[in-house]
ZADREN-944239 format. One record per atom (N, C-alpha, C): residue in one letter; x, y, z. Coordinates in steps of 0.2 Angstrom, whole numbers, padded with zeros to 4 digits, always signed. Atoms other than C-alpha are relative to their C-alpha. Layout:
AXYZ ...
***
This chain:
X+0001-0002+0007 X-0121-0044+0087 X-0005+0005+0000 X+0003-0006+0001 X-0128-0029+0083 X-0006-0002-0007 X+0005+0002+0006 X-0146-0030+0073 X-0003+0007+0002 X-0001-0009+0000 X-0151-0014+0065 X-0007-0001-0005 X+0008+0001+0002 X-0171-0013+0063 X-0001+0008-0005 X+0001-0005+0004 X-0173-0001+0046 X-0008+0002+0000 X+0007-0004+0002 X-0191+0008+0045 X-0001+0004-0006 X-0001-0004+0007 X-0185+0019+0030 X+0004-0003-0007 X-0005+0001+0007 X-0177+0017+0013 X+0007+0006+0002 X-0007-0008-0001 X-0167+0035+0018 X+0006-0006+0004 X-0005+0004-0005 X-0157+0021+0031 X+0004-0005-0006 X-0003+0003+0005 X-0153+0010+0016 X+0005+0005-0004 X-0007-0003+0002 X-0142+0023+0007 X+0003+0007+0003 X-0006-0005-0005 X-0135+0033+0021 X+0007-0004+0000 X-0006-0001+0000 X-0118+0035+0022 X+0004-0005+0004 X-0003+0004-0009 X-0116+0026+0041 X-0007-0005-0001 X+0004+0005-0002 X-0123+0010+0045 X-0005+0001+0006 X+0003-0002-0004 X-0131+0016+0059 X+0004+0006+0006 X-0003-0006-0003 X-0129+0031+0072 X+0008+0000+0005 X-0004+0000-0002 X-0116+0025+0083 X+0008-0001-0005 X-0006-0001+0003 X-0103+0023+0068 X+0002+0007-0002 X+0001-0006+0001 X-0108+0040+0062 X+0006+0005+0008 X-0003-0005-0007 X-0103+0046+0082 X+0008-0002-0001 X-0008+0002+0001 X-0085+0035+0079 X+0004+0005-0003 X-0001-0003+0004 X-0082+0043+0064 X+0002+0007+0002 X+0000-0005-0002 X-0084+0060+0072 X+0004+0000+0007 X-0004+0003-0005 X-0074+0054+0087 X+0006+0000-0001 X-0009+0000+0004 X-0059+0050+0078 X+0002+0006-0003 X-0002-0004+0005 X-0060+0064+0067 X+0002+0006+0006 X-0002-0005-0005 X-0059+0076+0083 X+0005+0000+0003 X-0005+0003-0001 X-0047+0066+0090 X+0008+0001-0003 X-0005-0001+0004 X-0034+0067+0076 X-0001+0008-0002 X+0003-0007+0000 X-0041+0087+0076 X+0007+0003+0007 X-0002-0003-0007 X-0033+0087+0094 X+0009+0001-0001 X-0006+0006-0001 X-0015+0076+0090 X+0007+0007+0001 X-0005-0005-0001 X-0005+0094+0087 X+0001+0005+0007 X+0002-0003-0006 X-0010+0098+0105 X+0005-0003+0006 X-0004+0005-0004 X-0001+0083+0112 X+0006-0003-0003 X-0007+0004+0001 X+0013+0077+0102 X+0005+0005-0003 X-0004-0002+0002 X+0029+0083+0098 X+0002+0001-0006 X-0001-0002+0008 X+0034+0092+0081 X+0003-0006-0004 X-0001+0007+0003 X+0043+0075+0076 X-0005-0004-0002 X+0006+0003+0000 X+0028+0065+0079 X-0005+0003-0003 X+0003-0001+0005 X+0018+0076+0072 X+0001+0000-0007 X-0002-0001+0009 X+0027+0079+0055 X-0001-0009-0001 X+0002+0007+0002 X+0025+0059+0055 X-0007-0001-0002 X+0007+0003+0000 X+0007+0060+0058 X-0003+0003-0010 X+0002-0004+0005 X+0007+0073+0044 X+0003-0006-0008 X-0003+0005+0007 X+0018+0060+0030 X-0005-0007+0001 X+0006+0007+0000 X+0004+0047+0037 X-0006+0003-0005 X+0007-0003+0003 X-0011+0058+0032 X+0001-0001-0010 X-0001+0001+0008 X-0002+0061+0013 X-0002-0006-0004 X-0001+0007+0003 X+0002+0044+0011 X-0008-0003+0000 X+0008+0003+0000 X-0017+0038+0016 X-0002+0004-0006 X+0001-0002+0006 X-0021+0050+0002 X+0001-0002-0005 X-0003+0003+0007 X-0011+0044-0012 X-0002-0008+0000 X+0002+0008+0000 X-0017+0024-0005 X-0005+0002-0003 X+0008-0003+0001 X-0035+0032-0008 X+0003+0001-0007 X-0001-0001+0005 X-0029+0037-0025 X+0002-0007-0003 X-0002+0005+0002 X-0021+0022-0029 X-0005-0006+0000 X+0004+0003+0000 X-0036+0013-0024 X-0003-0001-0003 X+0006+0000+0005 X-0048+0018-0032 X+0001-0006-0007 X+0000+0005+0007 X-0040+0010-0048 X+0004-0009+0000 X-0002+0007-0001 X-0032-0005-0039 X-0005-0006+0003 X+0003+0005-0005 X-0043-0011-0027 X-0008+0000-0002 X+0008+0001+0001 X-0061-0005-0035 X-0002-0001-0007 X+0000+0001+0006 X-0058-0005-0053 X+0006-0008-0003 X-0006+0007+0004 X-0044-0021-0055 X+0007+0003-0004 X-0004+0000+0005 X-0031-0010-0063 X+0008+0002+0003 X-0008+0001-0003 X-0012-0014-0058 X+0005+0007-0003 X-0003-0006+0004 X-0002+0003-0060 X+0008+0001+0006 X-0006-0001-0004 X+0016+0003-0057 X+0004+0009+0001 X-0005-0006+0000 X+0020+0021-0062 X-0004+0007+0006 X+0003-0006-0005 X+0008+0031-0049 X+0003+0004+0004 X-0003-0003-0001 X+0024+0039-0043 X+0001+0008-0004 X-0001-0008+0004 X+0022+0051-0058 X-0005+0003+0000 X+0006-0004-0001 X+0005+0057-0055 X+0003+0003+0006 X-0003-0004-0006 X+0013+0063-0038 X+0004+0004-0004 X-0004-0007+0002 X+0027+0073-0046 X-0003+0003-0007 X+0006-0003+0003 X+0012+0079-0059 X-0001+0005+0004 X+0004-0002-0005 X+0004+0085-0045 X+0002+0006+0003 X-0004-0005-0005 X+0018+0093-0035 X+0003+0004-0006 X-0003-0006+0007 X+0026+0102-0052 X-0007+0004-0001 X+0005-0006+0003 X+0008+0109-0057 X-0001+0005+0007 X+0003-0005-0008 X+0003+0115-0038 X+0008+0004+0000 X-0003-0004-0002 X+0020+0122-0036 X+0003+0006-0005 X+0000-0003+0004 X+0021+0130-0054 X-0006+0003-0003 X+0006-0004-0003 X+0004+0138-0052 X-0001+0005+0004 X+0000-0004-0001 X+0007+0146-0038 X+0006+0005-0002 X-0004-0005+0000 X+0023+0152-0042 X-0004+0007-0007 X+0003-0003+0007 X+0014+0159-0058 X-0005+0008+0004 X+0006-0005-0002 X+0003+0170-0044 X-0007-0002+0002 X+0006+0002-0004 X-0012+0159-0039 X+0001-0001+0006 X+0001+0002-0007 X-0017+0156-0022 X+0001-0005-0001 X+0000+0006-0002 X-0015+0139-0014 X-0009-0003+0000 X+0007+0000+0000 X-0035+0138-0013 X-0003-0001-0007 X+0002+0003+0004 X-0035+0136-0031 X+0004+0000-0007 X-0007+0005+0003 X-0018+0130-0037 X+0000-0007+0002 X-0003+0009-0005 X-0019+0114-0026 X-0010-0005-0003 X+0004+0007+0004 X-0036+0108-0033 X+0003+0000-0010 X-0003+0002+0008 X-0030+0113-0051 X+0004-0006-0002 X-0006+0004+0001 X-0015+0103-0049 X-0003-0005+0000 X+0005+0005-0002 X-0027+0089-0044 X-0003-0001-0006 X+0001-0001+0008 X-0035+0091-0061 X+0004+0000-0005 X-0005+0001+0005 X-0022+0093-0071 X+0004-0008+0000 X-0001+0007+0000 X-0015+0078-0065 X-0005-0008-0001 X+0004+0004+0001 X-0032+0069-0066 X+0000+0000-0007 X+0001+0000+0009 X-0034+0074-0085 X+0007-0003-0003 X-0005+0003+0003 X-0016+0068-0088 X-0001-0009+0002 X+0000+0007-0003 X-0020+0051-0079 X-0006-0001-0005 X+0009+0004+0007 X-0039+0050-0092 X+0003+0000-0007 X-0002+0001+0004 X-0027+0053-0106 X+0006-0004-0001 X-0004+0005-0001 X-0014+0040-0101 X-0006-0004+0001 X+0004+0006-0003 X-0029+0029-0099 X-0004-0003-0004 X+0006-0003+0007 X-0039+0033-0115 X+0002-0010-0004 X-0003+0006+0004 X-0027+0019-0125 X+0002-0005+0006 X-0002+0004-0005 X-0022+0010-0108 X-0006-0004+0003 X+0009+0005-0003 X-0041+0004-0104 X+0001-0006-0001 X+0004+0005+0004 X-0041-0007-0116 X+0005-0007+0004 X-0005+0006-0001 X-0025-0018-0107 X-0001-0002+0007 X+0001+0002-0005 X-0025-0025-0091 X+0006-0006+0002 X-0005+0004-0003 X-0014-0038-0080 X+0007+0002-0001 X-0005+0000-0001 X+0003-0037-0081 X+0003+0007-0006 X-0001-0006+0007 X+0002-0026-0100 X-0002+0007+0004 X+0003-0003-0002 X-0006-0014-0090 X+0005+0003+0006 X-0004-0003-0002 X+0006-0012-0078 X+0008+0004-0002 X-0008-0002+0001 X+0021-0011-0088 X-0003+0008-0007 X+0001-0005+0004 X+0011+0003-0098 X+0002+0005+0005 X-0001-0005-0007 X+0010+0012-0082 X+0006+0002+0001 X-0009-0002+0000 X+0029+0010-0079 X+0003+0006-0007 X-0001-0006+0008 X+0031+0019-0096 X+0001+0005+0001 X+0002-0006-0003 X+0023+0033-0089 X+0001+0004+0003 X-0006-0002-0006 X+0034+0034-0075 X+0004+0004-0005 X-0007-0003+0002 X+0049+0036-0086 X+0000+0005-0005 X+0000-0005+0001 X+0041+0047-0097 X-0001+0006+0003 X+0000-0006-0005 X+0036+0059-0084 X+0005+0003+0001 X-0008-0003-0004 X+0053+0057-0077 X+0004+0004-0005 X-0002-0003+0005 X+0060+0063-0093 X-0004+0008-0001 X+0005-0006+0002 X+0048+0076-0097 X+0001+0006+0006 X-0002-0006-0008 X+0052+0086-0077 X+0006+0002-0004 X-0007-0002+0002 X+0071+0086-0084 X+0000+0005-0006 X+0000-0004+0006 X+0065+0092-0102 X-0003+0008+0001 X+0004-0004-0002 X+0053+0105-0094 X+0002+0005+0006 X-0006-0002-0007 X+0067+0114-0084 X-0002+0008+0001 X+0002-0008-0003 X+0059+0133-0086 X-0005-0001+0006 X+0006+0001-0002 X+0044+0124-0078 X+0000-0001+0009 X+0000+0006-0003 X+0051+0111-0067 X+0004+0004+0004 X-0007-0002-0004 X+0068+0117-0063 X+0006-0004-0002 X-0003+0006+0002 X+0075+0102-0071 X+0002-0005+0005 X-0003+0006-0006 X+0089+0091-0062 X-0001+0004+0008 X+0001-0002-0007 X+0088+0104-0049 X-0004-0001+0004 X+0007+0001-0004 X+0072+0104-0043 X-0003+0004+0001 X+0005-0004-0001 X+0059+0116-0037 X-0001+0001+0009 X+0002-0002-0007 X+0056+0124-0022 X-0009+0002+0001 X+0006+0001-0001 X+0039+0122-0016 X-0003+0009+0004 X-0001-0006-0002 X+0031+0140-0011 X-0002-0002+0007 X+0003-0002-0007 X+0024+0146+0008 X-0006+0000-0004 X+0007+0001+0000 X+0005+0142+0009 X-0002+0006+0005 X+0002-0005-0007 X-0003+0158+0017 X-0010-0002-0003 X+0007+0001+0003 X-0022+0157+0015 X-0004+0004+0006 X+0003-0005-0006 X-0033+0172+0023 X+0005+0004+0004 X-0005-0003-0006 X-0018+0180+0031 X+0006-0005+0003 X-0004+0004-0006 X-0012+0163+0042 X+0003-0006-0005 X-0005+0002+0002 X+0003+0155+0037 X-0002-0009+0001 X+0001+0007-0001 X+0003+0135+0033 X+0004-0004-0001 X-0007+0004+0001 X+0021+0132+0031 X+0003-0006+0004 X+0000+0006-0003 X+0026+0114+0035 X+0007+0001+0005 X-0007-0003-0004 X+0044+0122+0044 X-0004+0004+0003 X+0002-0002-0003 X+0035+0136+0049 X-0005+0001+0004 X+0004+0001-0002 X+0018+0133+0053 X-0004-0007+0002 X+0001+0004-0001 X+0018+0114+0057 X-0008-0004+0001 X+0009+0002-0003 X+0000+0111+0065 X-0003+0002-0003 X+0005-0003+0004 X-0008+0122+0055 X+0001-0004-0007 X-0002+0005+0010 X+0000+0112+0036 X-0005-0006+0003 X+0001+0010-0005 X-0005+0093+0052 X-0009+0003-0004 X+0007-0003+0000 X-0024+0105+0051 X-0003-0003-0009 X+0000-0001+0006 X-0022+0109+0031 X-0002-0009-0002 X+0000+0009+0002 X-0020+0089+0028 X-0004-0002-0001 X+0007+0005-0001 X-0032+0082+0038 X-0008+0003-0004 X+0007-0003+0003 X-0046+0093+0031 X+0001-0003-0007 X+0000+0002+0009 X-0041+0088+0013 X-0001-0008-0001 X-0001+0008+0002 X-0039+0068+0017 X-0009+0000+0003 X+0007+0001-0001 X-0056+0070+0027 X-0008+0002-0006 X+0007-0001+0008 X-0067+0078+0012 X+0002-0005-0006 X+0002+0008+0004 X-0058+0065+0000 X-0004-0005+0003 X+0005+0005-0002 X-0064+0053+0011 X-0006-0003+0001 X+0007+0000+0000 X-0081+0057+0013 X-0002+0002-0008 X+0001+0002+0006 X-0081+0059-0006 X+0001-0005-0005 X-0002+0005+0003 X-0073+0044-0010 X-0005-0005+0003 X+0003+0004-0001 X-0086+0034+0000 X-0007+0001+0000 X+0005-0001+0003 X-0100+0042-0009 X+0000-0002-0006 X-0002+0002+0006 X-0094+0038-0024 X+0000-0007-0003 X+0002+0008+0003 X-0094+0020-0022 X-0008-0002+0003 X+0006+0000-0001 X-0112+0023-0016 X-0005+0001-0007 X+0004-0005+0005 X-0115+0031-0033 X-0001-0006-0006 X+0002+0004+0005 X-0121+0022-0050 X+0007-0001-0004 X-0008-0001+0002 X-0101+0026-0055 X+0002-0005+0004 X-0005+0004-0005 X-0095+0018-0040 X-0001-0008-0002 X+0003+0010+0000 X-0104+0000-0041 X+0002-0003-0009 X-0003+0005+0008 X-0099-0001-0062 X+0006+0001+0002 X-0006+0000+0000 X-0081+0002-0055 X+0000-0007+0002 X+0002+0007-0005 X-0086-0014-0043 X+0001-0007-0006 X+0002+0006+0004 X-0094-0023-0058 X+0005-0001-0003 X-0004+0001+0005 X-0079-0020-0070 X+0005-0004+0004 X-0005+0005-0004 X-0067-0026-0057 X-0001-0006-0001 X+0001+0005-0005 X-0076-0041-0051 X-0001-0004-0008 X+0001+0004+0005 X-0080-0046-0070 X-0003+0005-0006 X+0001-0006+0006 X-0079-0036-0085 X-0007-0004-0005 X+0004+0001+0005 X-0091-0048-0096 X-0007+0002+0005 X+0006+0002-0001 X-0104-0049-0084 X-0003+0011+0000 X-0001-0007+0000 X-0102-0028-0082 X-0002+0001-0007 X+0000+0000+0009 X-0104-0028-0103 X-0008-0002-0001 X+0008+0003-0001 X-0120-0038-0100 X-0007+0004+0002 X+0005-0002-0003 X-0127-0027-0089 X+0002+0007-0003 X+0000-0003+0004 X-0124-0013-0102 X+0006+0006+0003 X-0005-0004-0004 X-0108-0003-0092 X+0005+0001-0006 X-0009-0002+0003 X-0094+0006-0103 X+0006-0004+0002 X-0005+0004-0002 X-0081-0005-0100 X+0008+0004+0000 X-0007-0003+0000 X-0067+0006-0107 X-0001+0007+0001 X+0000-0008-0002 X-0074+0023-0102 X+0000-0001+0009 X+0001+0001-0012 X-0078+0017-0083 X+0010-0001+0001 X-0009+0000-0004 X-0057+0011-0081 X+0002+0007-0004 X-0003-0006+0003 X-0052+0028-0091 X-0003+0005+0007 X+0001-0004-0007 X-0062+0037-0077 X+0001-0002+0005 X-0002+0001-0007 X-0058+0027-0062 X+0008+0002+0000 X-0007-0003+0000 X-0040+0030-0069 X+0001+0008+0001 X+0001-0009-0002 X-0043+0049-0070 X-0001+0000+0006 X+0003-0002-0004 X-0051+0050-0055 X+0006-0004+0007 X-0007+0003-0003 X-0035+0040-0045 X+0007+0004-0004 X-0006-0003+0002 X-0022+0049-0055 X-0003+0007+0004 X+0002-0004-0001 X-0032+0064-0050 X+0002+0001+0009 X-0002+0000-0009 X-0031+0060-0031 X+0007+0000+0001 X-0007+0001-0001 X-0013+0054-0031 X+0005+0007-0001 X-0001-0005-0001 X-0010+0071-0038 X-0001+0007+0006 X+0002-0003-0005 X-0018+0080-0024 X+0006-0002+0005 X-0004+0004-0005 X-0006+0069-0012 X+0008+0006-0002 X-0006-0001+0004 X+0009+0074-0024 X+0001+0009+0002 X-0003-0009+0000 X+0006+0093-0021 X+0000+0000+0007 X+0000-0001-0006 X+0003+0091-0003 X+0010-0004+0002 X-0008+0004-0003 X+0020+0079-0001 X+0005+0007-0002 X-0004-0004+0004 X+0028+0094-0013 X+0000+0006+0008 X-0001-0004-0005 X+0024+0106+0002 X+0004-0002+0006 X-0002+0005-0009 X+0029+0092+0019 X+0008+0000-0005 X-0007+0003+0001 X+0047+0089+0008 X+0003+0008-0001 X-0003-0009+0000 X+0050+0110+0004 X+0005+0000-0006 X-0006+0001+0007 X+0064+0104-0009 X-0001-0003-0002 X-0001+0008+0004 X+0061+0091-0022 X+0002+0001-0008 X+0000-0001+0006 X+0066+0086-0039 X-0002-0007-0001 X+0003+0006+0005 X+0062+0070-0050 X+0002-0006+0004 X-0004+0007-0002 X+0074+0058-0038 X-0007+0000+0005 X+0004+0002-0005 X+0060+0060-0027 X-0006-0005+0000 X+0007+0004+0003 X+0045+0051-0035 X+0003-0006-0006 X-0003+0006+0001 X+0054+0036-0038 X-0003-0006-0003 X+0003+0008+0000 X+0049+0018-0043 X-0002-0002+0006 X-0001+0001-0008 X+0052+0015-0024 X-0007+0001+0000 X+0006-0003-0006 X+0038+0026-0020 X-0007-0003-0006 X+0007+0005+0003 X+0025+0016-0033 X+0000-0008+0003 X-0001+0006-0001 X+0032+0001-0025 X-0003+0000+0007 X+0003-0001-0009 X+0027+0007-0007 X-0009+0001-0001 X+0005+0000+0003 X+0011+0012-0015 X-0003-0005+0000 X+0002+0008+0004 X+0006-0005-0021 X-0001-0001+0007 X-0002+0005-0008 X+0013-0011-0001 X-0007+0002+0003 X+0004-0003-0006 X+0000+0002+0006 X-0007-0002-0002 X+0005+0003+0002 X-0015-0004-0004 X+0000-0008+0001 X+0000+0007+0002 X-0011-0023-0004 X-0001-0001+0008 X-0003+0001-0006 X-0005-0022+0014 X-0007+0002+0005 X+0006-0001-0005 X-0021-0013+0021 X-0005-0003-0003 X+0006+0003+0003 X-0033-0022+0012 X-0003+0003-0008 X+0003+0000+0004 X-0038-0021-0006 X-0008+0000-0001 X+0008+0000-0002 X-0056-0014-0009 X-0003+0004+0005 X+0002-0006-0009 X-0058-0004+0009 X+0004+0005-0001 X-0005-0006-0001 X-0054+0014+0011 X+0004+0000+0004 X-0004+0003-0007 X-0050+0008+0028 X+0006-0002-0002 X-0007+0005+0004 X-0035-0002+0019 X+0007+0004-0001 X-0001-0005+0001 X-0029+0014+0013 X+0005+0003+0007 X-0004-0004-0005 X-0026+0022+0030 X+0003-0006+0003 X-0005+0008-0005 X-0019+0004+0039 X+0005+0000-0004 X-0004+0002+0003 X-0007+0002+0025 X+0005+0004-0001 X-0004-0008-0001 X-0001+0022+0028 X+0002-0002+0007 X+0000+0000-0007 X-0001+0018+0045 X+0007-0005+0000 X-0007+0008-0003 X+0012+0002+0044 X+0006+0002-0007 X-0006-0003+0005 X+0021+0011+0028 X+0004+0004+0004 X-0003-0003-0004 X+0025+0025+0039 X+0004-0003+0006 X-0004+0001-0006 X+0028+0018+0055 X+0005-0006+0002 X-0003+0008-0003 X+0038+0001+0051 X+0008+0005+0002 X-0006-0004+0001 X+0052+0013+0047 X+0003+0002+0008 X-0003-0001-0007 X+0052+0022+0063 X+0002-0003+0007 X+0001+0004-0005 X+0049+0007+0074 X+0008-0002-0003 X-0007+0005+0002 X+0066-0001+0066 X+0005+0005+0002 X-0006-0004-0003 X+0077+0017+0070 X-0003-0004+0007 X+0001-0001-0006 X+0069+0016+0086 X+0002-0007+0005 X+0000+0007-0002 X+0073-0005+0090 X+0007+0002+0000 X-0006+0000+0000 X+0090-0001+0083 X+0004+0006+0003 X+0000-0007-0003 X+0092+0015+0093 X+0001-0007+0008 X+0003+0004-0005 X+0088+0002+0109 X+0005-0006+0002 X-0005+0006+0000 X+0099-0014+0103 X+0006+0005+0001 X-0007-0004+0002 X+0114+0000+0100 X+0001+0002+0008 X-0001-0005-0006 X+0112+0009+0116 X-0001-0007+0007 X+0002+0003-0005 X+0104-0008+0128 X+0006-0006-0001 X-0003+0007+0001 X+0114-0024+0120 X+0007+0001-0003 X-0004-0002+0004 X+0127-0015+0109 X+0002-0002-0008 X+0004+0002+0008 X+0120-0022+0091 X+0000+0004-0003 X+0002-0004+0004 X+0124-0011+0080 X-0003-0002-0009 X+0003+0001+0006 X+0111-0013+0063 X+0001+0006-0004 X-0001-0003+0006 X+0115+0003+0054 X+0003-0001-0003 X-0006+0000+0005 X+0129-0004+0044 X-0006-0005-0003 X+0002+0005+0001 X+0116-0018+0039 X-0004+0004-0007 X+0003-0004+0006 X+0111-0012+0020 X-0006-0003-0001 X+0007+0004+0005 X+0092-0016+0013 X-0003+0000+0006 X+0004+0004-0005 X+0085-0020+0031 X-0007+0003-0001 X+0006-0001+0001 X+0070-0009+0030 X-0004-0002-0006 X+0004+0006+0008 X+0066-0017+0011 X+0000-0006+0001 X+0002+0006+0000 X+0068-0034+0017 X-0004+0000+0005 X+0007-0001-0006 X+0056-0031+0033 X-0005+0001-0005 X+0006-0002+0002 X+0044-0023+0022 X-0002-0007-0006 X+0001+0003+0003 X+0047-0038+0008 X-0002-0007+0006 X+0005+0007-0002 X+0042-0053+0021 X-0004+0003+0003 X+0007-0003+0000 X+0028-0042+0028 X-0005-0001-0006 X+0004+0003+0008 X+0021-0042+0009 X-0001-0008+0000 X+0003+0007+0002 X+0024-0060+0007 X-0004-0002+0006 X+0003+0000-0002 X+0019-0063+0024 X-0009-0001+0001 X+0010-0004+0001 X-0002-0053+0021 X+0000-0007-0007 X+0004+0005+0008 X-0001-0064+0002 X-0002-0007+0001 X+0003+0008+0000 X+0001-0082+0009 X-0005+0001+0005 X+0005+0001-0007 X-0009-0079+0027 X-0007+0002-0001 X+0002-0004-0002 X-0018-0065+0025 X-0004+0005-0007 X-0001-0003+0007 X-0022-0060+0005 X-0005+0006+0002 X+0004-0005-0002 X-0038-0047+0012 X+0004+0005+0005 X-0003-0005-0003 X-0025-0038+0021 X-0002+0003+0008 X+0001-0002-0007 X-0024-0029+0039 X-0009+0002+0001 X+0007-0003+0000 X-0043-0021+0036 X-0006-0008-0001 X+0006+0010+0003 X-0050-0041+0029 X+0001-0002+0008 X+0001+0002-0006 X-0043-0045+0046 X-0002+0003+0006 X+0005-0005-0005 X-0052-0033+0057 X-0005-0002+0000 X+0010+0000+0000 X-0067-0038+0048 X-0003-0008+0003 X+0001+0005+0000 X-0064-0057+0052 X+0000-0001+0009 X+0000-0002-0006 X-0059-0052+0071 X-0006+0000+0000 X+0006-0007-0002 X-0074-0040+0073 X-0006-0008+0000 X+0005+0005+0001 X-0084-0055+0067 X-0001-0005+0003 X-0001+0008-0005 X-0078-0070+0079 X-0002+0002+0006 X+0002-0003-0004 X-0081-0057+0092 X-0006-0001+0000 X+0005-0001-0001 X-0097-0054+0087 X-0006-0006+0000 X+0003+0009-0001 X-0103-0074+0086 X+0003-0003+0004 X-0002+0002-0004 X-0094-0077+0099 X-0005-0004+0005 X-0006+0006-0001 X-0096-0091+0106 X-0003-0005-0006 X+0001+0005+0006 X-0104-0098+0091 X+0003-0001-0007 X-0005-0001+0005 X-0090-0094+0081 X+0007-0009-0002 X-0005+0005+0000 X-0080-0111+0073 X+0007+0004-0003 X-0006+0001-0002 X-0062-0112+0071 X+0001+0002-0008 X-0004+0000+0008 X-0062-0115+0051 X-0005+0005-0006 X+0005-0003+0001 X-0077-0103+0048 X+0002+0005-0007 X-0007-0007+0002 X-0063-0091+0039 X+0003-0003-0007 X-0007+0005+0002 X-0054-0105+0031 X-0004-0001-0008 X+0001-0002+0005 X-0051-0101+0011 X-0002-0006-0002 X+0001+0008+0003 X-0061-0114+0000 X+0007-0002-0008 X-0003+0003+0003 X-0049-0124-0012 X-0003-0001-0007 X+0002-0002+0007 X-0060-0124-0026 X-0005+0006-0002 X+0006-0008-0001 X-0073-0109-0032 X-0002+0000-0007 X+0004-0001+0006 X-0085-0105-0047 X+0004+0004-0003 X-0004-0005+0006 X-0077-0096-0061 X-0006+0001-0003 X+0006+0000+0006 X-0092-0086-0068 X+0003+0003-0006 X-0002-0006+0006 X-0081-0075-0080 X+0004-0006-0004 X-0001+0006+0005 X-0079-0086-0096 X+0002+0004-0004 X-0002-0004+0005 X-0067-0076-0109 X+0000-0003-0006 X-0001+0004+0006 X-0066-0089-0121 X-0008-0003+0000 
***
């Protein structure tokens, strides 16, 4: 067990628990720096629909897992995000500052969808959300000079400084593009829950009276944790608009709010960590299931492509699977590993094990 002797107050709200996480953190990020060195344009383009989708979970976070607020339609801030970014540049901006615009545009559509929607929550909350959805979906169709309509839009070429970043043309360099953009969200997104903003996102989640108590806006804090997650998810939305090259409205589906929700519930709700784990098994169940049925077809002679729904039904007892065992998700369970190790061998058996009854301090009535 690592014990971590403080001399300073500067140590208490540093970023890193101490220096050795710090080294990790810069470890990994070099690593993932290296990945278009060693793996093939396949793999890579995976790694690169991983990076997005960790983005969009971090969007989606922010108002599911640190504010409490259940959003089915976050599918539309992505196609927000990818229409503004690629109806900006086409207008003659650069990418350098069409792609945070877009980001903006769709945060300030997400604080003014949030303005009247603060006030609801639980299940009203999410079927506002879905509203959202189908109005956006509507609104692409009607906004055909914009959009393109039912056709769709073609996404432009990212040149920046001269060097091209095209996801067909320039692969590494878009893999490059990504990770620099998921890396500064996420050294923004966990300042953020370091900040006076973040910890009243926390409060309102964890208990909105006692948050009211302790004098927090209640309906401005979920208006801006909703901006600031729609805001994100549109960053994702313009970067998916470049990795896809052609898209129209069929693409930002309800599907892709539902995958959403899996990748937040799935990595853990609460941790950004959760975020990337939840991208990580959103992307890869997929390929692991060609790849099994690629194996059975070719080793045993099992053919599973005629099998309709398989990957929806994997990903639906995985879901229920994390909810009855496992409600903290892939990242709760790292932390509970990490921890048995670390009191090993004074670690018991039931140490973990949920209590059956609990204090309810939040009294609505």
């Amino acid at each position: 067990m690592r014990v971590i002797f403080k001399t300073s107050y500067d140590r208490d709200i540093d970023l890193h628990e101490h220096g050795w996480e710090r080294a990790r953190m810069a470890l990994l990020l070099g690593v993932m720096a290296l990945l278009p060195f060693v793996l093939g344009e396949y793999y890579l383009a995976e790694a690169v629909n991983t990076l997005i989708w960790a983005l969009a979970g971090m969007g989606l976070m922010i108002a599911v897992g640190h504010t409490g607020q259940v959003s089915l339609g976050h599918a539309a801030f992505l196609a927000v995000g990818a229409y503004a970014e690629a109806a900006l540049m086409n207008a003659g901006l650069p990418f350098l500052v069409s792609f945070p615009l877009a980001g903006l545009i769709a945060g300030v559509f997400g604080g003014l969808i949030a303005l009247p929607a603060a006030r609801m929550s639980g299940i009203y909350l999410a079927i506002a959300t879905l509203a959202v959805f189908v109005i956006v979906e509507e609104l692409v169709i009607l906004l055909e000079p914009i959009t393109g309509g039912v056709g769709g839009q073609m996404a432009p070429s990212i040149t920046i400084l001269g060097i091209g970043f095209d996801r067909y043309g320039a692969l590494a360099n878009f893999y490059w593009l990504c990770l620099a953009v998921v890396a500064l969200t996420t050294w923004g997104y966990a300042n953020l829950l370091r900040s006076p903003t973040g910890r009243a996102f926390l409060a309102v989640r964890d208990s909105e009276v006692s948050a009211r108590a302790l004098g927090v806006n209640v309906t401005r804090t979920r208006a801006l944790a909703f901006g600031l997650s729609a805001g994100v998810t549109g960053l994702a939305g313009a970067l998916m608009g470049h990795y896809i090259g052609y898209f129209n409205y069929e693409l930002f589906s309800i599907f892709i709010s539902i995958n959403l929700l899996l990748v937040v519930t799935i990595g853990g709700l609460g941790s950004i960590q959760g975020a990337f784990l939840g991208a990580i098994l959103i992307t890869g169940v997929p390929q692991l299931i060609a790849i099994l049925r690629d194996n059975l077809k070719a080793g045993v002679g099992i053919d599973l492509s005629a099998v309709p729904g398989l990957d929806t039904l994997i990903f639906s007892l995985i879901l229920i699977g994390f909810i009855i065992y496992e409600p903290t998700g892939l990242y709760g369970r790292w932390l509970k590993l990490r921890a048995w190790i670390e009191l090993f061998p004074l670690a018991r058996r039931d140490m973990f094990r949920r209590q059956k009854s609990y204090l309810k301090t939040e009294r609505m009535r």
